[in-house]
N, C-alpha and C positions, 0 to 999 in steps of 0.2 A: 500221335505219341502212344505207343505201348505201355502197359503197365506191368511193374515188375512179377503180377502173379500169370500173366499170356508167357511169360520170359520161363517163368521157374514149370510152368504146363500146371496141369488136373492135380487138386490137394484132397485128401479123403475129407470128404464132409465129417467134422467130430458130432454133429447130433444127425443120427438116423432117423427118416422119418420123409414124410411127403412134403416140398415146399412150394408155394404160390410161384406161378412162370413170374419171369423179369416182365414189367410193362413198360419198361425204359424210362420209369421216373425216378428219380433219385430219390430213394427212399431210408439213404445213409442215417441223415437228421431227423430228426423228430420236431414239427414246430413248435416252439416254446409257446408255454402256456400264457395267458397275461401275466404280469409283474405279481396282481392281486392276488394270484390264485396259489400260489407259491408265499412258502415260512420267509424266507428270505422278504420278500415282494410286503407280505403284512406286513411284517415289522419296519421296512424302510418306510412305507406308508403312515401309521403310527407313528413314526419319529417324527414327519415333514410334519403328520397333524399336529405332534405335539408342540412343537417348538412352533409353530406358525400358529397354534391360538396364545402358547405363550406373549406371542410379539405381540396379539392385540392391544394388550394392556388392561388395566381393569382400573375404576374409581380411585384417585386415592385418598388417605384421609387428612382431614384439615387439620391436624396435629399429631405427631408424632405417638403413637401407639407403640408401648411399652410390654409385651409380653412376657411374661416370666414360665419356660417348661420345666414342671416341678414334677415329683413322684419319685417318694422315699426307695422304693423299691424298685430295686436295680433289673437290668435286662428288661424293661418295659419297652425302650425305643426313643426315650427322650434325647438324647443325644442325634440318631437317626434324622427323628420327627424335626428337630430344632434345626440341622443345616437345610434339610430337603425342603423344607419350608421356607427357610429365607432365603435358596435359590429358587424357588418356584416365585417368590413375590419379586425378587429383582428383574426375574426373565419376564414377569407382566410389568415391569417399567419403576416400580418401585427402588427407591436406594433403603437397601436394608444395611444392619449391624448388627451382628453375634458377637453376643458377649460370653466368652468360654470360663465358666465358673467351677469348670471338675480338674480337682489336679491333676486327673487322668490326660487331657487334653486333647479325648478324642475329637472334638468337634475342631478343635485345629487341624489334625491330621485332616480329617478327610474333608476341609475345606483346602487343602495343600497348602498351610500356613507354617514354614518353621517354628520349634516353638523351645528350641532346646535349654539348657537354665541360663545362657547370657542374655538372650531374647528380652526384651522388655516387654510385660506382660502385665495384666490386669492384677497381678501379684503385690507391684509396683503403685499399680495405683488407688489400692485397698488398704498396705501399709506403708508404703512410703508417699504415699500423696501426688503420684506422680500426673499429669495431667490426662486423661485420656485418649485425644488429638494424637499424644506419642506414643502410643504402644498397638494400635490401630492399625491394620495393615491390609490393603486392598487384596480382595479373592480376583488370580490371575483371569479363572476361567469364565466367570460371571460378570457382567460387569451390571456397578451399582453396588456389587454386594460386598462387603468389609468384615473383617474380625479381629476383635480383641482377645488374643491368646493367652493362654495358660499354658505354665511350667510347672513344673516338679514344687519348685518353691510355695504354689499355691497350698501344699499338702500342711505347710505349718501355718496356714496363715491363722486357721481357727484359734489356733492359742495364742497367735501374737496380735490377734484383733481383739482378747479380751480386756487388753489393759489400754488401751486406744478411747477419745474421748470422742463420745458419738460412733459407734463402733457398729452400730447394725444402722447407720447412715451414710456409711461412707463411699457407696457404691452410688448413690440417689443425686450426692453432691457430683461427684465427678461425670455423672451424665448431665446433670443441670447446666455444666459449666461447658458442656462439648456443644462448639458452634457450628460446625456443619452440620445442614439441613438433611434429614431423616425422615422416611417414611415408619418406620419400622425398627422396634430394636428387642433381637430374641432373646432373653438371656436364658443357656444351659445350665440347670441347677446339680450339685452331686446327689448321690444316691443318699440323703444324709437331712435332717432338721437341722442342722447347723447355724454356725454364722454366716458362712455364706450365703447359704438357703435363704437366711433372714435377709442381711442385705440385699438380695434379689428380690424378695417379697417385698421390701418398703420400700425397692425403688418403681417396681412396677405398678401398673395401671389392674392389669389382667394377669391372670392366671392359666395356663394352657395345662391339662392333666394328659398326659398319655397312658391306654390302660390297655395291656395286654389281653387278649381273648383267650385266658387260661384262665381255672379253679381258681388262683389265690391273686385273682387281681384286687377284687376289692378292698386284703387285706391290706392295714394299714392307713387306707384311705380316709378312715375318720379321725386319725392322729392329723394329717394331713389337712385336711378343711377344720380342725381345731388349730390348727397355728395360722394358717388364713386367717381365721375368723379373729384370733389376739392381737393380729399385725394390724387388721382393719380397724378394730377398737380402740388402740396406743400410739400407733406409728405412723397406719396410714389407708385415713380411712376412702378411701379412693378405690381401695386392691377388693376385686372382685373375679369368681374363677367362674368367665366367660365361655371357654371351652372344653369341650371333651375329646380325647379322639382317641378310638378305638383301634388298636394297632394288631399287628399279624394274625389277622382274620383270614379265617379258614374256611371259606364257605363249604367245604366239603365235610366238616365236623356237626355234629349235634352241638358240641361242647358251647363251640363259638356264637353259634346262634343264639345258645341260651344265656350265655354271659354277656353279648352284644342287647339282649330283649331286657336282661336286669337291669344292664346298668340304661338304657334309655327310659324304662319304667324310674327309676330314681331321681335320675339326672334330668329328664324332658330334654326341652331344647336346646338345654347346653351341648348333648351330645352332636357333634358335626353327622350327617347323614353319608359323609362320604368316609368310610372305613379304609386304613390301608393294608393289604394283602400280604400274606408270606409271598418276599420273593427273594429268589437267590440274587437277584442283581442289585438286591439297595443291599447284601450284605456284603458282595464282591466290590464296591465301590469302594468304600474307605483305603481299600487297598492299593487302591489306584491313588490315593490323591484326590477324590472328587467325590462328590453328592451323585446321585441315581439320574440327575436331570440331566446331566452332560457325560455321565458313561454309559445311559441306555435310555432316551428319551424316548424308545416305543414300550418299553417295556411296562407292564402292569403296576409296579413301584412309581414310577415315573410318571406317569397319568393320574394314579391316584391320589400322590402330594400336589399334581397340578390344581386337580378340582379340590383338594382339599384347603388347597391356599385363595383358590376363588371364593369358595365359599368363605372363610373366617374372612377375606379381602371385603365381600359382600355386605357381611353381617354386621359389620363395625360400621357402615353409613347407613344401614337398616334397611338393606334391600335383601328379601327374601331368594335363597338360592334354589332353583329351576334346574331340577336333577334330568330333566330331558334335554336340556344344553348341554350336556359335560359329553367328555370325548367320545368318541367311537368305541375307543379300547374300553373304557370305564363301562360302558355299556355293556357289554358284549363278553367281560369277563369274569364267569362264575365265580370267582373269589371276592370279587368286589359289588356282587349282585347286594346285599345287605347294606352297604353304603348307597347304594341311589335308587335306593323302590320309594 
């Protein structure tokens, strides 16, 4: 068979110049590289690692662990922190439950939870007493993991929980009374000391703080561990702030370093060792409907809530976290070098 350039005759060479004779090997292709050695190739590799140490599973705890993510001051990551984390502990085998406490209702959103004002919502079962069993709705993409949504309505609830009797208890009750078995329950606090705030302090166990790697993190933070410290005294003295986690760490900044170095000089070991990173794909997720674990499970965000859920997963049966176990990516990627030295 001829080819149509024998057909059409001699085409002027468009680059001038000397070229290697034909050896008669087809030298059309180029052999592909390994998978590894290729962006494409890491990151699909990364993905299979992460999802495939997710499925190992981790310890779980012999009662239900009641977290509360608080911090008054807004754009910290608390909302972020809160679903990435209880999809990170559901995909190690856990049955988690978020509870969405900001009338904003992001942690609905980007758990792909409806949440509109007919929605039956934790709204519901703050002031109208509704049982929590009903307002409870399985995450499509995770499974184990559930959420109790917030509407619009949530926005008035602080002033109509003032006249309510037991009114910074009434969140404590309606978990005490939810019979399905739990490993886990996150609750998203607003940007706010409020009533809700409170309710989520006296119904929890723990206290999770997320604190940005900017100047003015630590402001406000002693207003914060002063209402801790009231709720434990009055209401319930159980609530202790277990962890710390340092969020949109920037290993490339002086700044971050130096704010990651104060607060674990203050804090010791509450701080988690595992730091999570600026990355554009835990901010592109909510967008989608999902947490960072199932819309980029190679990517640096996604790695990093994994070992960061192993680790608080760890901590809670008091087994010390082994920062030379954690992923490959977590290893390997300067933004996250400050969370596992």
């Amino acid at each position: 068979m001829r080819s149509d350039a024998n057909i059409a005759g001699p085409m002027t060479d468009p680059v001038p110049g000397p070229r290697t004779e034909s050896t008669g090997v087809d030298v059309s292709r180029e052999t592909p590289p390994p998978m590894d050695d290729t962006p494409i190739g890491r990151a699909a590799q990364l993905a299979v690692e992460a999802l495939g140490r997710a499925g190992e599973g981790l310890p779980r705890p012999e009662q239900t662990r009641i977290i509360v993510v608080a911090n008054q001051k807004g754009g910290v990551g608390k909302t972020t922190t809160t679903v990435n984390l209880a999809a990170s502990l559901a995909l190690h085998g856990g049955r988690v439950l978020v509870i969405d406490l900001d009338p904003q209702g992001n942690a609905s959103t980007a758990l792909g939870i409806d949440h509109h004002a007919e929605v039956p919502s934790i709204y519901d079962v703050l002031v109208e007493s509704k049982p929590l069993a009903e307002v409870v709705q399985p995450v499509v993409d995770v499974e184990g993991l559930f959420c109790a949504p917030a509407t619009i309505d949530l926005a008035g609830a602080e002033i109509e929980l003032v006249s309510l009797v037991a009114r910074e208890s009434r969140l404590q009750r309606a978990i005490q009374a939810y019979e399905q078995p739990l490993d886990y329950i996150l609750i998203d606090c607003p940007p706010s000391l409020g009533l809700l705030t409170v309710n989520a302090l006296v119904a929890g166990a723990e206290v999770l703080i997320p604190i940005q790697c900017e100047y003015y993190a630590l402001e406000g933070l002693g207003q914060l561990l002063r209402n801790v410290d009231l709720v434990r005294g009055h209401l319930n003295p159980t609530l202790h702030v277990s962890t710390i986690l340092l969020t949109m760490y920037d290993g490339r900044t002086r700044l971050a370093s130096q704010v990651a170095e104060e607060v674990r000089t203050h804090f010791g070991d509450e701080v988690l060792r595992t730091s999570i990173p600026r990355s554009v794909r835990i901010s592109e997720a909510p967008s989608y409907g999902q947490t960072v674990l199932t819309y980029d499970p190679g990517s640096s965000g996604a790695l990093s809530y994994l070992e960061a859920a192993r680790e608080i997963a760890l901590k809670g049966i008091g087994i010390s976290y082994d920062a030379s176990q954690a992923h490959i990516g977590a290893q390997n990627d300067p933004s996250m070098v400050e969370g596992i030295q």
